[in-house]
C-alpha positions in Angstrom: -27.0 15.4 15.9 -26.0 17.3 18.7 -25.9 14.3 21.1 -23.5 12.4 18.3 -21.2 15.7 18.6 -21.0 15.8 22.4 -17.6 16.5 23.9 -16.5 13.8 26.4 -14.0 14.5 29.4 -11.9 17.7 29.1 -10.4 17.2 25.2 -11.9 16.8 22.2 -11.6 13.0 20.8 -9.1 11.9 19.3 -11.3 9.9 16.6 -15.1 9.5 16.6 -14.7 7.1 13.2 -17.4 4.2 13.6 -15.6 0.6 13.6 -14.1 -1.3 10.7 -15.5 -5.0 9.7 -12.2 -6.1 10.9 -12.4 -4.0 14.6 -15.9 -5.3 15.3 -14.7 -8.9 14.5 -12.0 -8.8 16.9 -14.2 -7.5 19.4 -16.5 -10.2 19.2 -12.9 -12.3 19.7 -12.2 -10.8 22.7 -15.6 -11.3 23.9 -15.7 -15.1 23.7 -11.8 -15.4 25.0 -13.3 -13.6 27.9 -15.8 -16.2 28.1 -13.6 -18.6 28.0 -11.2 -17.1 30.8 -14.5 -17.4 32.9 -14.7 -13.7 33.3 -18.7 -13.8 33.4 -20.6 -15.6 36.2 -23.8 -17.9 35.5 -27.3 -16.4 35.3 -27.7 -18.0 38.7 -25.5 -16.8 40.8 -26.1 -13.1 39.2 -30.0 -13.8 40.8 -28.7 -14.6 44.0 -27.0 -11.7 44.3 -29.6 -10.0 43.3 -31.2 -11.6 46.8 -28.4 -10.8 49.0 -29.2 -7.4 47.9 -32.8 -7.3 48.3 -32.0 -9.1 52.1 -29.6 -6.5 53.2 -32.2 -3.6 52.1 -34.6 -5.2 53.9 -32.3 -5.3 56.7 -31.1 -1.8 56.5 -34.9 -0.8 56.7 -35.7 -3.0 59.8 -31.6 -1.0 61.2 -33.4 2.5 60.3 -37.0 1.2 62.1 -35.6 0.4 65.3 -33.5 3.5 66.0 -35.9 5.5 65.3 -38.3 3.5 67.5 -35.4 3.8 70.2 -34.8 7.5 70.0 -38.1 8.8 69.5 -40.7 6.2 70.6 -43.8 8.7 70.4 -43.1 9.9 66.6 -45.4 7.3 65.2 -45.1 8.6 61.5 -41.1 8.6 61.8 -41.2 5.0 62.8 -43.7 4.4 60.2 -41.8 5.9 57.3 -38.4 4.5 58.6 -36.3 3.2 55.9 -32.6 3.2 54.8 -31.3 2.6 51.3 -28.5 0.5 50.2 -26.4 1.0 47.5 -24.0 -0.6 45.5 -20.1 0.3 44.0 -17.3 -1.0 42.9 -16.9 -3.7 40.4 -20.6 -4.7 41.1 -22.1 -1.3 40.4 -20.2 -1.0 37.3 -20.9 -4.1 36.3 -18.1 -6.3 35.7 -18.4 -8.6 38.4 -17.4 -12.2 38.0 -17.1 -15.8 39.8 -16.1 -15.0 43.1 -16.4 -11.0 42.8 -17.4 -9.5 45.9 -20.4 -6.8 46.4 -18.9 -3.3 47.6 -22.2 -2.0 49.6 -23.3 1.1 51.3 -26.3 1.9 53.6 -27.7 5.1 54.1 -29.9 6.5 56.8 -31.3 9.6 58.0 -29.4 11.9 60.2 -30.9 10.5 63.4 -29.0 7.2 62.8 -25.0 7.7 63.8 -22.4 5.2 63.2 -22.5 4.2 66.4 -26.0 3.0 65.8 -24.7 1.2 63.0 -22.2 -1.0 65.0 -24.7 -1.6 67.8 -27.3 -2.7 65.5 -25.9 -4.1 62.2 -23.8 -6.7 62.7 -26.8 -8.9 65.3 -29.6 -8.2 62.7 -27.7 -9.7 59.9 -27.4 -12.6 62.2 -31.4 -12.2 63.2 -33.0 -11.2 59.8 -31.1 -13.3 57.6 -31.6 -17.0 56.6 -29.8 -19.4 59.4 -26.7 -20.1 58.4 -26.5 -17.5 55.6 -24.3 -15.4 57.6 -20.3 -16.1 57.9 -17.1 -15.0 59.1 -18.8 -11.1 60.3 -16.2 -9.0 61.6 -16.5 -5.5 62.5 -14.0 -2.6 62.1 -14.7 0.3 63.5 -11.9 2.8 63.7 -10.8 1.5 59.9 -10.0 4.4 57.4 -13.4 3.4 56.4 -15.3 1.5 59.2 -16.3 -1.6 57.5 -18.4 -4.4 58.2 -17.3 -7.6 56.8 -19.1 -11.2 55.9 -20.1 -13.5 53.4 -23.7 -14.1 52.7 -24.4 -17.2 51.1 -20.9 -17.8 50.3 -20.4 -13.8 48.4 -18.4 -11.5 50.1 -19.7 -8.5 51.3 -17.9 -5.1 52.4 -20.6 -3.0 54.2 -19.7 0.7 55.1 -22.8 3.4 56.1 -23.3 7.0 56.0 -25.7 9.2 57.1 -27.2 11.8 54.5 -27.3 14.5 57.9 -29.8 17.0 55.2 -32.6 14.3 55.5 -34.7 13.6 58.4 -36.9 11.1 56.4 -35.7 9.3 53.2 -37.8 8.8 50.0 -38.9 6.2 48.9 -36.6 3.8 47.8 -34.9 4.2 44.0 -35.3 8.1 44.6 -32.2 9.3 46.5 -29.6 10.3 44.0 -26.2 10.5 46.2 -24.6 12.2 43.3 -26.2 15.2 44.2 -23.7 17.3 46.0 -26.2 18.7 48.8 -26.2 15.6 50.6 -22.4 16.0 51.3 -23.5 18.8 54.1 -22.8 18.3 57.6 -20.8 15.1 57.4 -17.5 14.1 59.0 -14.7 12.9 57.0 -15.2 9.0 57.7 -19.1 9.5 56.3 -17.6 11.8 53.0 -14.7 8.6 52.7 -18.1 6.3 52.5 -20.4 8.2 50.2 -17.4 8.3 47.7 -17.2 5.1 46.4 -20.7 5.1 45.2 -20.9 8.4 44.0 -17.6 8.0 41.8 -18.9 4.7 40.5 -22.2 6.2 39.4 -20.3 9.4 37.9 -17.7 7.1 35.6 -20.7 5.4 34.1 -22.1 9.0 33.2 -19.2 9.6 31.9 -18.7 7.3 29.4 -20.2 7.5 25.7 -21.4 4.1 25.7 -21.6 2.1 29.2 -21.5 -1.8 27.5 -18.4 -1.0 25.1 -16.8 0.7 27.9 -17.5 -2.4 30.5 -16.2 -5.2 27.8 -13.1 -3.3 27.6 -12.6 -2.8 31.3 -13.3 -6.5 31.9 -10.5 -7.0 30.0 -8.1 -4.6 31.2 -8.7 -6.1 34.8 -8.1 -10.0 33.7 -4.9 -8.7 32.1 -4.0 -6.4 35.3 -4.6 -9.0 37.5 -2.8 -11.9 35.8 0.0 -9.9 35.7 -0.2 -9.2 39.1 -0.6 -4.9 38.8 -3.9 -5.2 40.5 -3.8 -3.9 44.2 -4.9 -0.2 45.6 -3.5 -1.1 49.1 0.0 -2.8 47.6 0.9 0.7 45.7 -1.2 -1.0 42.3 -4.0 0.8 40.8 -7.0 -1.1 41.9 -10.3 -1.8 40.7 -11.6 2.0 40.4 -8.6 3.6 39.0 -8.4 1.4 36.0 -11.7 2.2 35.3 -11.1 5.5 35.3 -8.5 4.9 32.6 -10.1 2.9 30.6 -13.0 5.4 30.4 -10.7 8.4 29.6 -9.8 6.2 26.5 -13.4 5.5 25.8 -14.1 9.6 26.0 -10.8 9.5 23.5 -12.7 7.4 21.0 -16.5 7.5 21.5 -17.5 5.1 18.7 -14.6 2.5 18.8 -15.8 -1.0 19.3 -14.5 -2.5 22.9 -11.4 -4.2 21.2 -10.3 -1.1 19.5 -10.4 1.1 23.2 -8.6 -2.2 25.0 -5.3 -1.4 21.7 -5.9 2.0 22.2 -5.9 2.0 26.0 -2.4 0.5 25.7 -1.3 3.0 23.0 -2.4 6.1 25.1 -1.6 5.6 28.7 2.1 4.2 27.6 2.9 7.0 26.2 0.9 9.6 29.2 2.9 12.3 30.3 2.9 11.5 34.1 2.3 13.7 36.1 -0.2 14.9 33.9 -3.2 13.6 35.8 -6.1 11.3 34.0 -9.7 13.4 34.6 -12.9 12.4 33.6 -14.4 16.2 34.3 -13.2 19.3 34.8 -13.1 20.7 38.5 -16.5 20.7 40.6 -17.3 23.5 43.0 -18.8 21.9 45.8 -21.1 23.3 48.9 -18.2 22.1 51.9 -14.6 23.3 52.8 -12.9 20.8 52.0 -10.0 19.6 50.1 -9.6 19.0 46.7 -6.6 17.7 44.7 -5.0 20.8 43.2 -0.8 20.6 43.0 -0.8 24.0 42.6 -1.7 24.6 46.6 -1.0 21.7 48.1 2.7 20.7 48.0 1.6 17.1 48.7 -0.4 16.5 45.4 2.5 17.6 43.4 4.3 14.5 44.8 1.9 12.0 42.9 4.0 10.4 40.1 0.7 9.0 38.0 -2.4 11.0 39.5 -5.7 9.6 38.5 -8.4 12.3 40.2 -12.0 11.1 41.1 -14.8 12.2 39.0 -17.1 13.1 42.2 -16.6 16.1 44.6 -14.6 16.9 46.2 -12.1 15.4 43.9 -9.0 13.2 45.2 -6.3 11.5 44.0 -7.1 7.4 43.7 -3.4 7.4 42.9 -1.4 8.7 45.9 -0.3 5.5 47.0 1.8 4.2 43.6 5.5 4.0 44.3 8.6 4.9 41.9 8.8 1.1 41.5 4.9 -0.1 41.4 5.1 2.9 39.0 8.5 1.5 36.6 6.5 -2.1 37.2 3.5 -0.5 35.4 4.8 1.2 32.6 6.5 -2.0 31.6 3.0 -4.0 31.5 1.9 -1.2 29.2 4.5 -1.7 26.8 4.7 -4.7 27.2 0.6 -4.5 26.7 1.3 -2.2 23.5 3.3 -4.3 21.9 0.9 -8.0 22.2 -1.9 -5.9 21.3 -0.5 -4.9 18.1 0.3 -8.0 17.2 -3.0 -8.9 18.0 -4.4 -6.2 15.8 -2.5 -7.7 12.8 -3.4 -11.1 13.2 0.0 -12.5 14.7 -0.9 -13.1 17.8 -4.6 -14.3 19.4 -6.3 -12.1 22.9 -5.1 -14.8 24.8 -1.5 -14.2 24.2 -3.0 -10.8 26.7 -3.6 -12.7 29.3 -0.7 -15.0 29.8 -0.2 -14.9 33.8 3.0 -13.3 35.5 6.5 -14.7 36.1 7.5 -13.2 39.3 8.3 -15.8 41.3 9.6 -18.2 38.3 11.9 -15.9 36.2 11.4 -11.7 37.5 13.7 -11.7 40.7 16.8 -13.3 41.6 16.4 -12.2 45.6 12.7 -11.3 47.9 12.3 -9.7 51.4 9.4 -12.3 52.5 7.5 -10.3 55.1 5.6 -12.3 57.4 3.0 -11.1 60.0 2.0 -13.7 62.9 -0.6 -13.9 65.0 -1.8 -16.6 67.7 -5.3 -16.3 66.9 -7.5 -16.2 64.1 -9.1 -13.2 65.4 -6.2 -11.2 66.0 -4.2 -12.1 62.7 -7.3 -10.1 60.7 -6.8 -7.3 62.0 -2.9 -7.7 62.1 -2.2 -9.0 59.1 -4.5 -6.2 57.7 -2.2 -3.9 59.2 1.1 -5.3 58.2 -0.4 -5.2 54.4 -1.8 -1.6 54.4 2.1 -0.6 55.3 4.1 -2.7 53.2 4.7 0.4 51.1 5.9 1.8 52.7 8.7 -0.3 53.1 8.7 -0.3 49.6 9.2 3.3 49.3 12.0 3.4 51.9 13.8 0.4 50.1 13.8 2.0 46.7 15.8 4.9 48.2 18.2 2.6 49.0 21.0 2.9 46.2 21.5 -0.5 45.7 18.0 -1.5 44.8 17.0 -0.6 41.4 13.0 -1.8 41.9 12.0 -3.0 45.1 8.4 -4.6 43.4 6.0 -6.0 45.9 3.7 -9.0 44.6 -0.1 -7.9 44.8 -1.2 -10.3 47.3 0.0 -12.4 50.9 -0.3 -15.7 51.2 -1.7 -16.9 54.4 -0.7 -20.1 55.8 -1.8 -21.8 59.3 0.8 -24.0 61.2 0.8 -26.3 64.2 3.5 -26.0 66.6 4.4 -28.3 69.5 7.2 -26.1 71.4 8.8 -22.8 72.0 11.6 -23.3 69.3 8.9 -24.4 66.6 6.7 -21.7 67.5 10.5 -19.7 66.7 11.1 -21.1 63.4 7.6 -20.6 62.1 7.6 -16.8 63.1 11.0 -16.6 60.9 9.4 -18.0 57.7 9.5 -21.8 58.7 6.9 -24.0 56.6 7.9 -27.1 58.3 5.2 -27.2 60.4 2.1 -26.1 58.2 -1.4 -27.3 58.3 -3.5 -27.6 55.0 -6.8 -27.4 57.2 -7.4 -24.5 59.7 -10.9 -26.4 60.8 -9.1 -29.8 61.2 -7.3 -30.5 64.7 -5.9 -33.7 63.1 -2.3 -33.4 64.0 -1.7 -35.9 61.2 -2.4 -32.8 59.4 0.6 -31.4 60.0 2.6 -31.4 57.3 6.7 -30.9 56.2 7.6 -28.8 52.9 10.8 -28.4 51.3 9.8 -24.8 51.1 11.4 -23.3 54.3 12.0 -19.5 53.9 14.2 -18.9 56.5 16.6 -21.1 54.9 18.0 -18.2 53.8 19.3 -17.2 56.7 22.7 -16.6 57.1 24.6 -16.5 60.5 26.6 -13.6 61.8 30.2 -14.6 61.1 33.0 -12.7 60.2 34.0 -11.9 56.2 32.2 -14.7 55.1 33.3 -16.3 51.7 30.9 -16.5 49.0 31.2 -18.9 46.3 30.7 -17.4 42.8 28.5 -18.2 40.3 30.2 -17.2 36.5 31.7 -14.7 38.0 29.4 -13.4 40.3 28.2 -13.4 44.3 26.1 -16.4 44.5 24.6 -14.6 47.0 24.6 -11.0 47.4 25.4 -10.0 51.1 21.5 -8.8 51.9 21.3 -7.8 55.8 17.3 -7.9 56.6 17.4 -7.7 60.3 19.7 -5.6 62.5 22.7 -7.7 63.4 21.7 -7.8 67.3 19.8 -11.0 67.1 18.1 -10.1 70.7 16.8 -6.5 69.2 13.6 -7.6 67.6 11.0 -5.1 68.7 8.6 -8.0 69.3 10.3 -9.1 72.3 7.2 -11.4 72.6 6.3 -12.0 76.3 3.6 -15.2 75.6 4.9 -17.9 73.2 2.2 -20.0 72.0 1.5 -23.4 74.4 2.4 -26.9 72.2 0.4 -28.2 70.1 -1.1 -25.1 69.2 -1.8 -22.9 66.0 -0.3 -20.4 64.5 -1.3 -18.0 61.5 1.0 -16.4 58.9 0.5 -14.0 56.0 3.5 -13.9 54.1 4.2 -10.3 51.5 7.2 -10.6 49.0 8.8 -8.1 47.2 10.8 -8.4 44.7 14.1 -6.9 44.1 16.0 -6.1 41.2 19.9 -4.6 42.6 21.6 -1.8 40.8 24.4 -2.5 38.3 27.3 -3.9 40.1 25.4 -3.7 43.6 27.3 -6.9 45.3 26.1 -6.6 48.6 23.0 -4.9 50.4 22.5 -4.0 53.7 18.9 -3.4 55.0 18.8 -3.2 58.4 17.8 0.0 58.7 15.0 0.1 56.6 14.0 -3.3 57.9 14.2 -1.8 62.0 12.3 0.8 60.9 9.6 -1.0 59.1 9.3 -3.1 62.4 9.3 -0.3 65.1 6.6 1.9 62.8 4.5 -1.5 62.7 4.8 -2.0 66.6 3.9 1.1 67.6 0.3 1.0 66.3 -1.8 1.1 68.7 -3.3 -2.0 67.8 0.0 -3.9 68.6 0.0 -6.7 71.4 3.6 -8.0 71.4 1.7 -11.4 73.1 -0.7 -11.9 70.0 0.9 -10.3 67.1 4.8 -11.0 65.7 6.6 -9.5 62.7 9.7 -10.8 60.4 11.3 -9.9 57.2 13.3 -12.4 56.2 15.5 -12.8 52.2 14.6 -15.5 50.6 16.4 -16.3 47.3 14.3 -17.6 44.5 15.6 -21.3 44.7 14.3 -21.4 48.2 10.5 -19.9 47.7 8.0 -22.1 48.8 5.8 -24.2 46.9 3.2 -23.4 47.2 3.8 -19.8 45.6 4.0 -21.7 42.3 0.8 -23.2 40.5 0.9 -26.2 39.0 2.7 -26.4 35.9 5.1 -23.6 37.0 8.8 -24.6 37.1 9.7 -23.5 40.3 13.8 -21.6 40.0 16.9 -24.1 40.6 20.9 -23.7 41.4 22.4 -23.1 38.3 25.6 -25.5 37.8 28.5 -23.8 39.1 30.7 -22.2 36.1 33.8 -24.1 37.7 31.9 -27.8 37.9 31.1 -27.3 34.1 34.5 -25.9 33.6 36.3 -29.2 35.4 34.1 -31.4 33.4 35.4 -30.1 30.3 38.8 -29.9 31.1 38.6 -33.7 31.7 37.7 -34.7 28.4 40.3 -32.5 26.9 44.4 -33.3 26.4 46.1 -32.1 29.7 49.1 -30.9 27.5 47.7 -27.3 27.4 50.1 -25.3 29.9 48.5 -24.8 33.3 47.0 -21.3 34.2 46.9 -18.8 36.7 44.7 -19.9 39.2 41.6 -18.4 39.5 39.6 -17.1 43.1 37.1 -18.9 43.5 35.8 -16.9 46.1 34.5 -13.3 47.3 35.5 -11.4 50.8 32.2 -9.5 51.7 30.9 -8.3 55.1 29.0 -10.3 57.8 25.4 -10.7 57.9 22.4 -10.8 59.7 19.2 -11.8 59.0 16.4 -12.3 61.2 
């Protein structure tokens, strides 16, 4: 009885009623549509990743064996005891994985074993230990936020990070070190703390929750529905994976006993209507054993700036949220309501969960206009690490167009599209750097040049050259094209000022961000080259930069010119409208000419020059 009465989270609930006949059938609904959305992966491929795991523990024992074997040579027992332990987070640990999902990992050792053990060691004993051929596309980052190691195994993706636990000189055995106790969090630096997180928040939502399976059938469904509409992205400004967890089990604390299809209407119902910045909490406060930081508005003028704070569960507690925009946040609370709304209708039997799902229209109906933000590299290599870059800021480019009063939303789409081309000579290596698709290759791994391909999709078809008071045909009575200056007007100011131009014949790789934007009310022309110079001069000076290898363009692209490849098949890509004085000329010809003649009309508007570039 007293278990049944248990407070989740920081309120009382809202309703602990059990569910109706009718709730549990819809449930069962929303279970085989996400079947049928091929949400869950075969039994198969769940056992072989259940073998990747058991291979990279093995692994992280034999890591753990050999620097202990380095650094103290004599200590027999130390050696013989030598083990690590790898643990799991993410979408994995909470277990909503699917086809493709990858596995967010974390080894631990014992404080003799540093990080820079870990990136002497690691990345050649995956290649040693593990089957031949198992191992692909390994790359190590080392000064990242979160120093990461990166591969596929077997075809899954893997994101490896490691920690130390610095209180422990030998581990016990393995299934017995529980990282949510707070102790281990002494005498580690902020990188190790960063990589302990993940899997301690993960383990401390499932806690958490009243009951883990209702609570995981509902999040699977929140993230098909976040990601088909394209609000699914920590790094973009999106809440990622983690934070709409964290939601979905604050709605789950809200109504303990509701079946899965009841918290997905509720979840709609509740976080639509959340007073931002009220933030979501799954707990109250820890005290913790370190001196660190820990959200709290109250002293920290920063955390009062978060427009929809989500706060982590494990100490010390952080914002997941700090990165959302005042447009990724507008973007948002129209996919709840709009969420709200199909879910009701779903409740009452007009509509079927599938109606949820239905897959975004931003590049076939949202925006009329798109910065295309292109990062290029001259080697595979260096475009990881680039393009990885250029995403992790696009932001804040986002943030500084937004203040721009001519912009209502500035909405950037949740993921790049990366695109290798083949280029013969200086002025096609030019045009592909400045969005060209002319010259794009479907194969990376094919040196074919019959490969090479033409589109019709050119993005810098956009561009407009610097001329003075261009006229600009109207379209019903408006700009057909809004004046929108990307680039500073000085054609020769790029910041690239690229030394080494790719040899013919050679390849080039492209990751290409678009954000959306929606102008003001009566905005008629936009100039950008300010916030567009300063996006390019912040992304040069990383340190990381090498103006021979790396290459960066924002270019406007207007819907009728997107590639084609943004669209899937069955999408109707945008086309010209006809022009309101075409139709009007057609119908004056079919009509009697006696009518007295009118005033003419301009047909024309006087705005300022452009550049783009």
């Amino acid at each position: 009885m007293e278990n049944s009465e248990q407070t989740w989270g920081i309120t009382p609930p809202i309703s602990s009623a059990l569910p109706t006949a009718a709730e549990t059938q819809s449930t069962h609904l929303l279970l085989e549509e996400l079947r049928r959305q091929n949400t869950f992966e075969s039994a198969n491929e769940t056992k072989k990743r259940e073998r990747v795991l058991a291979d990279l523990q093995r692994i992280a024992d034999e890591f753990v064996r050999r620097v202990a074997r380095e650094k103290e040579p004599q200590n027999e027992v130390l050696i013989r005891d030598a083990r690590g332990e790898v643990f799991t987070y993410g979408s994995y640990c909470l277990g909503v994985y699917g086809p493709g999902s990858d596995i967010d990992t974390l080894v631990t050792a014992p404080r003799y074993v540093t990080r820079d053990d870990y990136f002497k060691y690691f990345p050649s004993l995956l290649q040693e230990m593990a089957p031949k051929g198992a191992i692909t596309d390994l790359t190590a980052v080392e000064d990242a936020f979160v120093p990461i190691i990166k591969f596929e195994y077997w075809g899954i993706s893997i994101d490896l990070i490691f920690s130390r636990i610095a209180t422990l000189k030998q581990f016990p055995p393995h299934g017995q070190l529980n990282l949510t106790n707070n102790e281990y969090l002494r005498g580690l630096d902020d990188r190790e703390l960063r990589s302990l997180n993940g899997t301690r928040v993960t383990r401390e939502i499932l806690n958490l929750v009243p009951e883990q399976s209702t609570f995981r059938l509902a999040l699977r469904a929140i993230k098909l529905w976040a990601q088909r509409r394209a609000i699914y992205a920590n790094i973009i400004g999106f809440p990622g994976g983690v934070v709409w967890a964290m939601m979905v089990a604050r709605v789950c604390q809200l109504y303990p006993k509701a079946a899965s299809g009841t918290i997905v209407t509720k979840f709609f119902q509740i976080m639509k209507s959340w007073h931002w910045p009220q933030p979501v909490q799954l707990k109250r406060m820890d005290e913790g054993p370190l001196n660190v930081r820990v959200w709290n508005p109250k002293i920290y003028k920063s955390d009062s700036y978060h427009l929809m704070p989500v706060i982590t569960p494990a100490y010390p507690q952080m914002c997941a949220t700090f990165n959302i925009t005042k447009s990724t946040m507008e973007i948002i609370q129209r996919e709840l309501e709009r969420g709200f709304d199909l879910t009701n209708k779903i409740r009452d039997g007009k509509l079927e969960w599938k109606d949820l799902f239905v897959k975004h229209t931003f590049f076939t109906a949202d925006h009329r206009y798109y910065l295309a933000v292109i990062a290029t590299s001259t080697t595979k290599e260096a475009h990881k690490i680039w393009s990885g870059f250029v995403e992790s800021k696009v932001r804040v480019l986002v943030g500084d167009l937004e203040r721009v009063p001519s912009i209502a939303v500035a909405r950037p789409f949740n993921k790049g599209y990366e695109r290798v081309h083949r280029v013969r000579n200086d002025q096609e290596t030019e045009e592909v750097q400045n969005g060209s698709l002319a010259y794009r290759t479907q194969d990376d791994d094919s040196e074919d040049e019959s490969k090479v391909n033409k589109e019709n999709g050119v993005e810098s078809k956009t561009e407009v050259k610097v001329e003075t008071n261009p006229a600009v045909k109207t379209e019903n009575g408006e700009p057909a094209n809004p004046d929108v200056k990307s680039d500073p007007e000085n054609q020769n100011a790029n910041i690239e000022n690229i030394a080494e131009i790719p040899s013919c014949g050679t390849k080039i790789y492209t990751t290409t961000h678009y954000v959306g934007l929606e102008l003001a009310e009566g905005a008629k022309s936009l100039d950008l080259s300010f916030q567009v110079n300063a996006f390019k001069t912040m992304c040069a000076q990383w340190e990381k930069y090498q103006a021979n290898l790396n290459y960066l363009s924002i270019q406007t692209v207007k819907n009728t010119n997107l590639p084609d490849d943004v669209f899937e098949p069955g999408e109707v890509k945008p086309t010209r409208p006809l022009k309101r004085a075409a139709a009007m000329k057609r119908n004056a010809s079919s009509e009697d000419n006696a009518r007295p003649a009118k005033r003419p009309q301009p047909s024309t508007l006087q705005t300022s020059a452009t550049a783009v570039g």
